[in-house]
C-alpha positions as CSV (number, residue, x, y, z in Angstrom):
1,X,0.0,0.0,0.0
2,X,1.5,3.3,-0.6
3,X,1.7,6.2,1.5
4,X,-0.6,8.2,-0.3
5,X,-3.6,5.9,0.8
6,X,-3.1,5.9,4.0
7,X,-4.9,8.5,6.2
8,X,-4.0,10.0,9.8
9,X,-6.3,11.5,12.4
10,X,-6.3,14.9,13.2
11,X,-5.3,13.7,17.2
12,X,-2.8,11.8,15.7
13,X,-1.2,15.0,13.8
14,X,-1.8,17.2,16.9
15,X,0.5,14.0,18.8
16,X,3.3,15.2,16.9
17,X,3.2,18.5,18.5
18,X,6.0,19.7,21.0
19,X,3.6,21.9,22.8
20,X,0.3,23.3,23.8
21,X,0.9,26.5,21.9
22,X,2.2,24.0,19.1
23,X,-0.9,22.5,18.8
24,X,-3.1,25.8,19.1
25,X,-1.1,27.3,16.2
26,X,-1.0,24.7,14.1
27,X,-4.9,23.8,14.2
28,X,-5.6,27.3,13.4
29,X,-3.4,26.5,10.1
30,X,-5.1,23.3,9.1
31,X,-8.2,25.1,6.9
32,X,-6.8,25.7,3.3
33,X,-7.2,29.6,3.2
34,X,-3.4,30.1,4.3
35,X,-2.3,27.7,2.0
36,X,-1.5,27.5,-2.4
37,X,0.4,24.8,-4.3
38,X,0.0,22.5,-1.5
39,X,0.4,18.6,-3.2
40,X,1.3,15.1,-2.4
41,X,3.3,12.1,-3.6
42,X,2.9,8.2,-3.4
43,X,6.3,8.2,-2.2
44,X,4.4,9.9,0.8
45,X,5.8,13.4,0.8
46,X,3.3,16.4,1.2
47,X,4.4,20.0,1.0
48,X,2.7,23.4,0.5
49,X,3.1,27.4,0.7
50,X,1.6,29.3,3.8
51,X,1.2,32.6,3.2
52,X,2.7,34.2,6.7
53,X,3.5,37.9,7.9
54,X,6.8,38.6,5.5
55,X,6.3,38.7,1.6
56,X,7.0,35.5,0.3
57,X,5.1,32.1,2.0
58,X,7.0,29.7,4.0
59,X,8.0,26.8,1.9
60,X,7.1,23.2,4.4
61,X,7.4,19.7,3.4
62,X,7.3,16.9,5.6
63,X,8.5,13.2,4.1
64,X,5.1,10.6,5.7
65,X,7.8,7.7,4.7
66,X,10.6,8.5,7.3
67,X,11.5,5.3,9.4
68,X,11.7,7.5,12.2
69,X,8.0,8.8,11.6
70,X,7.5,12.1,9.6
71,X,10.2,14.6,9.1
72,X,9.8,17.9,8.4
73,X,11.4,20.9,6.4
74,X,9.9,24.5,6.5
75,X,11.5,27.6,5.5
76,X,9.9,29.6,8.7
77,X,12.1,30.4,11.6
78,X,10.4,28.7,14.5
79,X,12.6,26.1,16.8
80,X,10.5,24.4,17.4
81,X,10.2,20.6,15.8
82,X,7.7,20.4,13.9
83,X,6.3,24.2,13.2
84,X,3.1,24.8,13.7
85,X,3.2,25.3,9.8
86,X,4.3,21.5,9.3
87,X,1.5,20.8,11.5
88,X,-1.5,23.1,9.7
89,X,-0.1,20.7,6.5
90,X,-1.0,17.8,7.7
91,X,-4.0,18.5,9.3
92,X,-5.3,20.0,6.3
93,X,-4.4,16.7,4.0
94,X,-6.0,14.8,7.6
95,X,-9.4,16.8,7.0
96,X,-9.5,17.8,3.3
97,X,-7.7,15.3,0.8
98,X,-8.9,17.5,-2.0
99,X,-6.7,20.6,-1.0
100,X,-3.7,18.2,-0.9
101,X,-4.2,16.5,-4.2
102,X,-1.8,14.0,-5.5
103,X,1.1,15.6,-7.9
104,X,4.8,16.2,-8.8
105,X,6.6,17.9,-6.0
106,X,8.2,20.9,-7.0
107,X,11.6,21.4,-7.0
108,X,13.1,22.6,-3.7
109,X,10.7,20.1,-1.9
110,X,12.1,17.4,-4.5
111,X,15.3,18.4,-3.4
112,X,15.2,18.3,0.2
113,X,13.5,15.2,-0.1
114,X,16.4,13.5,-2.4
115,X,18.9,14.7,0.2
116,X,16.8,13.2,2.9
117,X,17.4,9.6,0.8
118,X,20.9,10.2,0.5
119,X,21.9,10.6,4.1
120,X,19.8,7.9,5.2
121,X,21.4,5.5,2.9
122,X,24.9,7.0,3.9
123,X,24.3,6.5,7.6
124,X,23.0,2.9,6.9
125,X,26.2,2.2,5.1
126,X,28.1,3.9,8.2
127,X,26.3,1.6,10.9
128,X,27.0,-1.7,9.0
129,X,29.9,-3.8,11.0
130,X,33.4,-2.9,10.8
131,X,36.2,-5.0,9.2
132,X,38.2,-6.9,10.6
133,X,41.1,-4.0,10.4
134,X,38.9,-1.4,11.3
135,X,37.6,-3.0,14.5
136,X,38.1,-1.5,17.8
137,X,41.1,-3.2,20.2
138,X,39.3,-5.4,22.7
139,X,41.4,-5.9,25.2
140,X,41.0,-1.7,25.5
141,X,37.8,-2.1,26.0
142,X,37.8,-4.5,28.5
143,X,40.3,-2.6,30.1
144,X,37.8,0.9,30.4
145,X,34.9,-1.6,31.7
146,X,37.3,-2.3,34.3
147,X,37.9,1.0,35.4
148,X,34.3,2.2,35.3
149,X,33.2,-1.2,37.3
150,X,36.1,0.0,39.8
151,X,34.7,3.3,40.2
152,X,30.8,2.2,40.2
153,X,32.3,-0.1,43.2
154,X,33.8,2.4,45.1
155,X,30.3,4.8,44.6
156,X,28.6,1.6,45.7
157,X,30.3,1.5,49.3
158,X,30.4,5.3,49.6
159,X,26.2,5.2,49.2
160,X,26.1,2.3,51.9
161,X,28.0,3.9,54.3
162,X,25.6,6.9,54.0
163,X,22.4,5.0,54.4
164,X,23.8,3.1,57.7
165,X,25.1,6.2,59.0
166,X,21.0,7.5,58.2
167,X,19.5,4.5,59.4
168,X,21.7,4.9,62.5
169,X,20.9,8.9,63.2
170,X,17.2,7.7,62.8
171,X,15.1,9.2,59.9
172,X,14.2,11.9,61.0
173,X,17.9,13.3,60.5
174,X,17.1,13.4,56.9
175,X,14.5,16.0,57.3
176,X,17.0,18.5,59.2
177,X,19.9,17.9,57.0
178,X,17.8,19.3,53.9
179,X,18.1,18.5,50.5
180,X,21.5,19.6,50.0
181,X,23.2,16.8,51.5
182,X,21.9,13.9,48.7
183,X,22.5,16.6,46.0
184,X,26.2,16.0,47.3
185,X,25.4,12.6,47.5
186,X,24.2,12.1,44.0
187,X,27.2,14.1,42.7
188,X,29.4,11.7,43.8
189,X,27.6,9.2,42.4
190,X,27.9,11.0,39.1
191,X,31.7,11.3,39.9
192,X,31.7,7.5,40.2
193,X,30.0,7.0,37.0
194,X,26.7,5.1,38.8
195,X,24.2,7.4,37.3
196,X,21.0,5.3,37.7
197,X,22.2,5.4,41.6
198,X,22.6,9.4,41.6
199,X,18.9,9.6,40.4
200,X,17.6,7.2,43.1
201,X,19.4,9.6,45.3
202,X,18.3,12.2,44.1
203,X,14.6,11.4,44.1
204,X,15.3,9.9,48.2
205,X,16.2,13.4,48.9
206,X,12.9,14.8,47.8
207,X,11.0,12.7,50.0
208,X,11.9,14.3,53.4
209,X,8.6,16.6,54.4
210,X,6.1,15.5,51.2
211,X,3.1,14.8,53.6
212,X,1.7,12.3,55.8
213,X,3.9,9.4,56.0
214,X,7.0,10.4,54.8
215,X,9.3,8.5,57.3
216,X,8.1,5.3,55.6
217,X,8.2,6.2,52.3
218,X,12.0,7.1,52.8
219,X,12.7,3.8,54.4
220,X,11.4,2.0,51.4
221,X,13.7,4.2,49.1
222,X,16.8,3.7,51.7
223,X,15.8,-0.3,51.5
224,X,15.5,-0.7,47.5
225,X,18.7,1.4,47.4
226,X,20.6,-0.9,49.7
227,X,19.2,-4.0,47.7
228,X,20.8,-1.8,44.5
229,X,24.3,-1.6,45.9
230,X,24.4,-4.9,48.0
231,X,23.2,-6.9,43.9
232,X,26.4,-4.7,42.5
233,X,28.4,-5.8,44.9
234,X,27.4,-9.8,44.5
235,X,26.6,-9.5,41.3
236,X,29.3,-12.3,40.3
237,X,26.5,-14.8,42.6
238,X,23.6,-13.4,40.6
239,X,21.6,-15.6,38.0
240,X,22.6,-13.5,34.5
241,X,19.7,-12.2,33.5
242,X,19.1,-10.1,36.8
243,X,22.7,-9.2,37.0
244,X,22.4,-7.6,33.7
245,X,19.0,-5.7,35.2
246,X,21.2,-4.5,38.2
247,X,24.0,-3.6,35.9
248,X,21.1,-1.4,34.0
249,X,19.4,-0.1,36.8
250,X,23.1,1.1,38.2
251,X,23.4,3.2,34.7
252,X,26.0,1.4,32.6
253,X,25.3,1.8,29.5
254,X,24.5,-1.3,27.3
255,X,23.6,-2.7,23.6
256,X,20.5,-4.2,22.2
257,X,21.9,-7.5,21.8
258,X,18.3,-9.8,21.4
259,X,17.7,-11.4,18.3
260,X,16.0,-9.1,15.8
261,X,11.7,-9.7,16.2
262,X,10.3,-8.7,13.1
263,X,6.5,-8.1,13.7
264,X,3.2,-5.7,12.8
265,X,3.8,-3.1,16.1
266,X,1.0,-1.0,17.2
267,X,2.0,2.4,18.5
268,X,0.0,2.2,21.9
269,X,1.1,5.2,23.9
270,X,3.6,8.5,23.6
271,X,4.6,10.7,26.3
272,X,7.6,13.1,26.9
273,X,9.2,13.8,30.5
274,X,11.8,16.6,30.8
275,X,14.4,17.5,33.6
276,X,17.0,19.9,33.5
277,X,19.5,18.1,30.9
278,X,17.3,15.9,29.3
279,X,13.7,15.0,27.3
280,X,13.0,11.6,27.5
281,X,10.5,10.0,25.3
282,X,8.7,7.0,25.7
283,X,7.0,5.1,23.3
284,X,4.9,1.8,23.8
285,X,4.8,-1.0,20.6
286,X,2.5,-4.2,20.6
287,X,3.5,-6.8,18.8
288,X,-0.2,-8.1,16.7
289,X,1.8,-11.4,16.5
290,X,4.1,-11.9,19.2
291,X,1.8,-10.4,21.6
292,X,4.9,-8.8,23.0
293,X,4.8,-5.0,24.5
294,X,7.8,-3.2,24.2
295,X,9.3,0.1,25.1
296,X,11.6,2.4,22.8
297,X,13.4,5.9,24.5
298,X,14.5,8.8,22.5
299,X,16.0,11.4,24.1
300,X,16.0,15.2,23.4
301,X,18.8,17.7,24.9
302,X,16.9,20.0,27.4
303,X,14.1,22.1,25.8
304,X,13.6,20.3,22.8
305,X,11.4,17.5,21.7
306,X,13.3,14.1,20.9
307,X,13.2,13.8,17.4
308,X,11.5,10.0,16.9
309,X,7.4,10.4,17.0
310,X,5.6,8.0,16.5
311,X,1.6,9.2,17.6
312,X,-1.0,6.5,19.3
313,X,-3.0,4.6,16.4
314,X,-0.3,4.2,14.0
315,X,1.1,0.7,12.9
316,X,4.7,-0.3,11.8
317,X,5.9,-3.7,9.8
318,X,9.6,-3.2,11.5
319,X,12.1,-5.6,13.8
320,X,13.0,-4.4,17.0
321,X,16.0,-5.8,19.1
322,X,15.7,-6.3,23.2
323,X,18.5,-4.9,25.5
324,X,19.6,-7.2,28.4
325,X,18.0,-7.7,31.4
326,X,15.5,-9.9,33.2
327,X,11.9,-9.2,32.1
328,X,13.5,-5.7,29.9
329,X,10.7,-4.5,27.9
330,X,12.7,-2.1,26.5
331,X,13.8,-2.9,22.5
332,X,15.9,-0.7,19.9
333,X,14.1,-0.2,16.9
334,X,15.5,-2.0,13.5
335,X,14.9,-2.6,9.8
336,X,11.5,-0.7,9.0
337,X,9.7,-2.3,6.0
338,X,6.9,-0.3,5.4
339,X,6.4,3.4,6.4
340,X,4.0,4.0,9.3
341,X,0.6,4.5,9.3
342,X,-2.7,4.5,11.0
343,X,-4.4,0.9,11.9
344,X,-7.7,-0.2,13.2
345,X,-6.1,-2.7,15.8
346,X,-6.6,-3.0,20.2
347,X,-4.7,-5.1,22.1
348,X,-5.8,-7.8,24.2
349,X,-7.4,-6.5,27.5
350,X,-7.0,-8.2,31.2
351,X,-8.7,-7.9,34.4
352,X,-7.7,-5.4,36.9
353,X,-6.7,-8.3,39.5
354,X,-4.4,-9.6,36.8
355,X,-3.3,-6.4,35.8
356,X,-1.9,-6.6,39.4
357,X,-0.5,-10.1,39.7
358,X,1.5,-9.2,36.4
359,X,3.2,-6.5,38.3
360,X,3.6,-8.8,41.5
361,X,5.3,-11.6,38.9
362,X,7.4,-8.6,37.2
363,X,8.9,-7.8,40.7
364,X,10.6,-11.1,40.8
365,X,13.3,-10.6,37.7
366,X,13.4,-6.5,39.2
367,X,12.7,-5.4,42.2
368,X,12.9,-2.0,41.4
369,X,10.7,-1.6,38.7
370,X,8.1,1.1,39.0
371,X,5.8,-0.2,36.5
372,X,4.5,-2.8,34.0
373,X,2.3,-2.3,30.8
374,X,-1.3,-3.7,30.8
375,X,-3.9,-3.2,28.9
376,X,-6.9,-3.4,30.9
377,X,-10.6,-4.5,29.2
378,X,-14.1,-3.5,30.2
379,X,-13.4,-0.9,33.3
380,X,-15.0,1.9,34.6
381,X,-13.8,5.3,36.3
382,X,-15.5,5.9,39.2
383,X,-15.1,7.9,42.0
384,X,-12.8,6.7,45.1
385,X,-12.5,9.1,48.4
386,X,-11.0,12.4,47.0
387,X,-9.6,10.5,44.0
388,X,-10.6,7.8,41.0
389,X,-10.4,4.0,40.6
390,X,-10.8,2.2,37.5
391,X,-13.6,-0.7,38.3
392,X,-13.6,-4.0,36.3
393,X,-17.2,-4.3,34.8
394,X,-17.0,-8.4,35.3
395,X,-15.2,-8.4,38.6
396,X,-15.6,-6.8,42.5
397,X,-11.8,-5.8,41.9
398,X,-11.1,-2.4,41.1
399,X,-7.2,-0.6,40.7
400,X,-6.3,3.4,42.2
401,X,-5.4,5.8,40.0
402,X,-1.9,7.1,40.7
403,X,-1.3,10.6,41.7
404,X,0.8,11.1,38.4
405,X,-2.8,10.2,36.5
406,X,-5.0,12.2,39.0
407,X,-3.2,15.2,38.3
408,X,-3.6,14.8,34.4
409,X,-6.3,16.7,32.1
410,X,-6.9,13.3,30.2
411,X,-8.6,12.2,33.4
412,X,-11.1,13.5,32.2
413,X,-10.8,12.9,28.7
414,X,-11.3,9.3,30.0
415,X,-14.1,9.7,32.1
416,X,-15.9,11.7,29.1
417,X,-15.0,8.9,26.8
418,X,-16.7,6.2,29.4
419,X,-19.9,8.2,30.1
420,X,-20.5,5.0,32.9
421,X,-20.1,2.4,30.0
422,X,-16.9,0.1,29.8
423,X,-13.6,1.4,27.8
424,X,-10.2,-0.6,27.3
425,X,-7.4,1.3,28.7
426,X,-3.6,0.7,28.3
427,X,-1.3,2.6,30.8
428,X,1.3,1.3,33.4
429,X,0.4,-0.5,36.7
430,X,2.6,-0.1,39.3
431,X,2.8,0.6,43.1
432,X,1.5,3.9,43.2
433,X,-1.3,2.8,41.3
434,X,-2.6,2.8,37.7
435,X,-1.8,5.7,34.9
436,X,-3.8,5.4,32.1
437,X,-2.4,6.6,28.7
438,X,-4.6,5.5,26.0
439,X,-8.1,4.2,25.9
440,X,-10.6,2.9,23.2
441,X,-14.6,3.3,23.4
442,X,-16.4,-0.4,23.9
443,X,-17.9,-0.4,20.5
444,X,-16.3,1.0,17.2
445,X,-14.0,4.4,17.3
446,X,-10.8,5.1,17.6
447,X,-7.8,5.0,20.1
448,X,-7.8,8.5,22.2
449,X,-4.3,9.6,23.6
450,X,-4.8,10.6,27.7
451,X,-1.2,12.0,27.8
């Protein structure tokens, strides 16, 4: 099928948006009054003139056939990735095929496009394997992992040192020392190359003073971070599959080493979070064949959208590789053999009870794993207290929303889509509760994005 068949959503367009503002701007765009010489190819390119405040009209393309999802060119001078011009483009082919007819792209769209091609095939033929001359020296190699498990060793003791000499001061130390004291500590864990322990330390700090309960909250922090650095230190002992999780969860970097799984992947959920350094994005794939749901990350330096998107609904023929680690959901996307595009596919739903025994089972290969996907069939949000549960329709069971999902606007995107009637939801189930992140009406529609 070619590109120029397939059709996306308007929600799915607005998904591709790096803001609020983003979106606002671009849906004002997406009527064809702005527009002239707008067009489309089979190779699934679509590009178009919008008339703007300067003389001449911002020339935007944006190539449908990427592997990584769409990519976009426009001559405007906006940061931010994609313009709301990009966006007004292809909600306009989303909601009016006619003012986005098929046709011959004109040249400087035909050009950027044909330099697209050509650096994609360069930087295939740059990530094949080197030769055997041009290979790195091994023994160097081993000889840095060396150093950096030396180093990860020493932050190791250093942390365990600092939780007995909390433990022994009693907790309540922690809320006079202030938060300053595990920034230090998370520093040197940075100095000692253990990044995945500085951000546990980091978010122990925070805990101090958040509310009722506090005091045990930190002890359970303190307690998984002990388990951390006591599993680095044994790790020889450990089965291999968990001591590559604890290598991972410690923050040594590693390869996607599984076996390529080629498969029919439905893009299930989207969702950016942001610190001060980074944008992380998460995206959640379900295999139609394997059954299999998997996690890619893309990252974005600070302020600016990673630039993989791939928005709720679509579908992608592709292989993804897993890294290692026990129970790892999370794969590198490979080969790509059809371009993305919208699909009338749900995943298989479960009960809320066995939404929960998954997690319980997951705990086993990680014990410090916040979450697991489910997808969760025939629920209800109802009202809980102050907060929200989703209720299973067959069942007396019934799972908490977490604060993370309280505090979200598609709460009540959800509840609207419900109206008291039963909706599959997909989100991750974890200790704090449930976050829902896409859902689907009972009866015919289509996916809608909570996040």
């Amino acid at each position: 099928m070619t590109q120029q068949g397939v059709r996306w959503t308007a929600d799915q367009v607005l998904a591709l948006a790096p803001d609020a503002a983003s979106r606002k701007a671009g849906s004002k765009l997406g009527a064809a009054g702005p527009w002239s010489e707008a067009g489309s190819s089979d190779e699934g390119a679509v590009w178009g003139l919008c008339k703007g405040s300067g003389s001449k009209p911002y020339q935007t393309v944006v190539d449908l056939a990427d592997a990584a999802g769409p990519a976009y060119k426009c001559t405007c001078p906006s940061r931010k990735f994609p313009c709301k011009h990009a966006l007004g483009l292809l909600l306009l082919r989303a909601t009016d095929d006619a003012a986005v007819p098929p046709g011959q792209a004109p040249e400087w769209a035909g050009e950027w496009m044909a330099g697209r091609r050509r650096r994609t095939a360069a930087k295939e033929a740059g990530d094949r394997p080197a030769t055997a001359s041009g290979t790195a020296d091994p023994e160097a190699a081993r000889r840095r992992a060396e150093r950096r498990a030396e180093r990860v060793t020493a932050g190791a003791v250093e942390l365990e040192q600092r939780l007995t000499d909390l433990l022994r001061g009693g907790l309540a130390t922690a809320e006079q020392s202030g938060y300053g004291l595990w920034e230090e500590t998370a520093a040197r864990m940075v100095d000692a190359q253990a990044q995945g322990l500085a951000g546990r330390v980091r978010e122990l700090g925070a805990i101090p003073s958040t509310g009722p309960g506090w005091p045990v909250r930190l002890l359970e922090e303190c307690a998984l971070l002990h388990l951390l650095g006591q599993g680095w230190l044994r790790r020889e002992r450990l089965p291999d599959g968990l001591a590559a999780t604890v290598r991972s969860r410690m923050g040594l970097p590693a390869s996607a080493d599984g076996p390529p799984l080629r498969d029919r992947w439905l893009v299930l959920a989207q969702y950016d979070t942001a610190d001060a350094r980074l944008t992380t994005r998460r995206i959640w794939l379900h295999g139609t064949d394997s059954q299999r749901t998997v996690l890619l990350l893309s990252y974005g330096a600070a302020g600016r959208a990673p630039e993989l998107a791939l928005p709720v609904g679509l579908a992608l023929d592709a292989e993804v590789s897993a890294y290692p680690g026990a129970g790892q959901p999370r794969v590198a996307l490979g080969e790509q053999f059809a371009p993305p595009g919208p699909a009338a596919i749900r995943p298989p739903g479960m009960t809320t009870s066995r939404a929960a025994a998954r997690y319980g089972d997951a705990l086993r290969d990680d014990p410090w794993l916040e979450s697991v996907p489910v997808t969760l069939d025939r629920v209800v949000p109802v009202p809980h207290g102050e907060s929200c549960q989703l209720a299973d329709a067959d069942e007396d069971t019934a799972l908490p929303l977490s604060p993370v999902a309280r505090s979200r606007p598609g709460l009540w995107r959800l509840v609207a889509l419900s109206g008291g009637a039963p909706v599959r939801v997909f989100g991750e189930c974890g200790h704090q509760g449930f976050t829902p992140l896409t859902a689907w009406p009972e009866g015919p529609g289509d996916a809608v994005a909570l996040c």
